[in-house]
Every structure is written in structure tokens, then in C-alpha cells.
C-alpha positions as CSV (number, residue, x, y, z in Angstrom):
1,X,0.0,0.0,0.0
2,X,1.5,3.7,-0.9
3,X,-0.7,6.0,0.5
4,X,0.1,9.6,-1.3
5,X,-1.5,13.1,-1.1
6,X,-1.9,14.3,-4.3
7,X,-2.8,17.9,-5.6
8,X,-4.8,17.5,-8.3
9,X,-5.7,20.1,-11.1
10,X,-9.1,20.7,-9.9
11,X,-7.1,22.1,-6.8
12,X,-8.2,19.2,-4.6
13,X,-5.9,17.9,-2.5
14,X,-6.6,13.9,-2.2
15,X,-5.6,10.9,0.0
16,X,-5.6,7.8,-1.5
17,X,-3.6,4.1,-2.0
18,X,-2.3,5.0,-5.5
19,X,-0.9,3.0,-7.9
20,X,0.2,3.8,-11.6
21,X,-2.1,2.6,-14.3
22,X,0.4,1.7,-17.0
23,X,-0.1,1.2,-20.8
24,X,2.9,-1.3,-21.6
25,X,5.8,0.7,-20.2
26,X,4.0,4.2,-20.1
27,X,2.0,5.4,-17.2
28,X,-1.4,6.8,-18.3
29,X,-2.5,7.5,-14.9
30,X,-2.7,6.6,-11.8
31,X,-5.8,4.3,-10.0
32,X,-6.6,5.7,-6.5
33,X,-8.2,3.4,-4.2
34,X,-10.6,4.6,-1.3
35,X,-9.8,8.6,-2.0
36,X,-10.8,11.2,0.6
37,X,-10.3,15.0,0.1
38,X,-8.8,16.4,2.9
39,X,-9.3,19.9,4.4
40,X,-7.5,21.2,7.2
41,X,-8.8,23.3,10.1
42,X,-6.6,25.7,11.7
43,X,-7.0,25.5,15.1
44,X,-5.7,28.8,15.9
45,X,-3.4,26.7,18.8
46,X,0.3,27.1,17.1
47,X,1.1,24.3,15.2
48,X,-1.7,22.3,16.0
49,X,-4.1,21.5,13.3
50,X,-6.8,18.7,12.4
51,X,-7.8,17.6,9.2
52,X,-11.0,16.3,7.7
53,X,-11.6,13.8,5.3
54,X,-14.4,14.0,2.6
55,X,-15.4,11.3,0.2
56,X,-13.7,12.4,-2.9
57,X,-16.4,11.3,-5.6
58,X,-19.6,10.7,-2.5
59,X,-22.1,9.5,-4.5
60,X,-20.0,6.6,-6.8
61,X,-20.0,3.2,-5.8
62,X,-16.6,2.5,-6.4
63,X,-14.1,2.8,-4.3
64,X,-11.2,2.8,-6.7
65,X,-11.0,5.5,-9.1
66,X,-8.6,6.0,-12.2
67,X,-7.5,9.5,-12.9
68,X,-5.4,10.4,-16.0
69,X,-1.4,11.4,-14.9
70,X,-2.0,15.0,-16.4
71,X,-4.6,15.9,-14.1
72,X,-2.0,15.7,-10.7
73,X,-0.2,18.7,-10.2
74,X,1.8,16.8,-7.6
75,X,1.8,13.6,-5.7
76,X,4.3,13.8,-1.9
77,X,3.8,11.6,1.2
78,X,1.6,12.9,3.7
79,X,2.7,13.2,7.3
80,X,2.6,9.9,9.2
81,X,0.0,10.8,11.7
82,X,-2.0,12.0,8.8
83,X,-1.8,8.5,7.3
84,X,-2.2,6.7,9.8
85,X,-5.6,8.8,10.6
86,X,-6.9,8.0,7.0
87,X,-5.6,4.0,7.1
88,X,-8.1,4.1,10.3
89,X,-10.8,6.1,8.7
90,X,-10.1,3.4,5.6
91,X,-10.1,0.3,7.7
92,X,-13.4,1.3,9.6
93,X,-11.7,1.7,12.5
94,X,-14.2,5.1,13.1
95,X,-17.4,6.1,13.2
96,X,-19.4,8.8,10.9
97,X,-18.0,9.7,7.5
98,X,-15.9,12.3,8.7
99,X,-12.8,11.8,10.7
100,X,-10.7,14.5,12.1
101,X,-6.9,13.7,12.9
102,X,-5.0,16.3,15.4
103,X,-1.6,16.7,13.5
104,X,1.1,18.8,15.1
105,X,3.5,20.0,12.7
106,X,6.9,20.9,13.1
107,X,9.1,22.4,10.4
């Protein structure tokens, strides 16, 4: 599993399990499985923040969506806590369809 937030065009920024979705040996995208935009909430505490997570498509069935490579800005690794937070959300771990992680950032 390779979870990645990715920045997408649309200027959503998007957890997910992606993997590249490959024509032969050229990538024409990338399949993201179980996506969630995420939105983070400034808690006004220094660096404390939480983030939310969305469904990113909330009325499809699927739960793995392919999305051509031109239409990510970028792709990075998210902060562990921030993973972690969305493999529980993922793994029903939590309740509701919104979960809010408490990240404290340090740069």
C-alpha cells in the first residue's frame, strides 16, 4: 500500500492508496483506491491543526477511481499521523463519514 496526497488540477488535494495505471511501459495514470479530500482546520493553537476527510467522488460506488497522470499537479507523502488517521478512517476503524486527525506539525 503507498498511500500519497496528491494535488490535483481541480485544486483538490486527495488521500488515497495509488498505484500507476500503466499502458505497456508508459503510465497513463494513476488508480486511486478509497480517495478522501482532505481539508485542514486551523486551530488557531500554534502548530496544531486537524484535518478532515471528505469522500472524494460521495455518490460513486466505487471505491477505486482511475484518474489520468495529467490531471495531478503533484503527488508527496503525507505526514505519518495524517496517514495513519486515513488508514483508520479506511479500515473502519471510526465512526461517521468524517474523521478528524489532530496533527502537530513541526518544520
Amino acid at each position: 500500500m503507498a498511500v500519497k496526497l496528491l494535488v490535483l488540477k481541480s485544486y483538490e488535494d486527495v488521500i488515497a492508496d495509488v498505484k500507476e495505471a500503466m499502458s505497456g511501459e508508459r503510465v497513463i495514470g494513476y488508480s486511486l483506491s478509497n480517495p478522501f479530500i482532505t481539508r485542514i482546520n486551523d486551530e488557531g493553537s500554534g502548530n496544531a491543526t486537524s484535518v478532515t476527510f471528505y469522500p472524494y467522488i460521495p455518490l460513486s460506488k466505487q471505491k477505486d477511481i482511475l484518474i489520468p497522470f495529467d490531471w495531478v499537479v503533484t503527488m508527496v507523502d503525507p505526514h505519518d499521523e495524517v496517514a495513519n488517521s486515513y488508514l483508520e478512517h479506511v479500515n473502519g476503524q471510526t465512526a461517521g463519514a468524517d474523521k478528524q486527525s489532530n496533527s502537530d506539525q513541526q518544520d
